[in-house]
C-alpha positions in Angstrom: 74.5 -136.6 -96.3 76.7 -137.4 -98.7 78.0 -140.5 -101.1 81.1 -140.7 -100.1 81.4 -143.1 -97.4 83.4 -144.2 -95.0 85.7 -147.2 -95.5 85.8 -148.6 -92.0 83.9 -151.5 -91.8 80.4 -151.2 -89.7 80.3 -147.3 -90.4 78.5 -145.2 -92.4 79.2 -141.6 -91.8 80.3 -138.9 -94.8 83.6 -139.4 -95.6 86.0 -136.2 -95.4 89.2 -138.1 -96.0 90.5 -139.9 -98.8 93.5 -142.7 -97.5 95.9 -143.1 -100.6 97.6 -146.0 -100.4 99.5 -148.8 -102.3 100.7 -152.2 -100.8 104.5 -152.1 -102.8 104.6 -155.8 -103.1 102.2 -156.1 -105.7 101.5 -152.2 -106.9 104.0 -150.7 -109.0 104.3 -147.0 -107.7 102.2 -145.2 -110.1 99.0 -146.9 -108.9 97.1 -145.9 -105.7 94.4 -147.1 -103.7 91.9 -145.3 -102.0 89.9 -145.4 -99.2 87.5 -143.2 -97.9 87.7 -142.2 -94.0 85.7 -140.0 -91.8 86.7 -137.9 -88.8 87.1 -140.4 -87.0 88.1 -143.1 -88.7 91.1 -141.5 -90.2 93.6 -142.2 -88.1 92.4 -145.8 -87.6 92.9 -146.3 -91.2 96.2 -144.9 -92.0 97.8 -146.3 -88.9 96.5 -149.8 -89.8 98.5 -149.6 -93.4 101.6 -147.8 -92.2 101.7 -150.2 -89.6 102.1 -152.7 -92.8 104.8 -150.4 -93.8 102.7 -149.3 -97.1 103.2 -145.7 -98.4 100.2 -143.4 -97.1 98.9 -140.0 -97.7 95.7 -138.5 -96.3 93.7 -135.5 -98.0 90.9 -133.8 -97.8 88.2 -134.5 -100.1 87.7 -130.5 -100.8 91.6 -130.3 -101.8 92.0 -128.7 -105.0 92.7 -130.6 -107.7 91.7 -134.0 -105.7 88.3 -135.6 -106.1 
């Protein structure tokens, strides 16, 4: 197991996925939030802030150059 998390509430698997994400409003553009997703919560969580029209990127945890 490791620490990383999942972000989705109610679930505690490893996280593979890091969500990057800022809410424009009240982020300027170099600042980004992160959540942690697993398999399958990745999806889930990206589609519920693009759905709030928020810039989104998913990566992998094991990208180079990404922690």
């Amino acid at each position: 197991m490791s620490d990383r998390i999942c972000s989705r509430a109610g679930c505690r698997a490893d996280a593979r996925w890091q969500v990057l994400w800022r809410n424009p409003r009240i982020h300027s553009a170099d600042r980004r939030k992160i959540w942690a997703a697993c398999d399958e919560h990745v999806a889930y969580l990206r589609d519920y802030l693009a759905a709030r029209e928020f810039p989104v990127e998913v990566v992998a945890f094991d990208t180079e150059g990404v922690s």
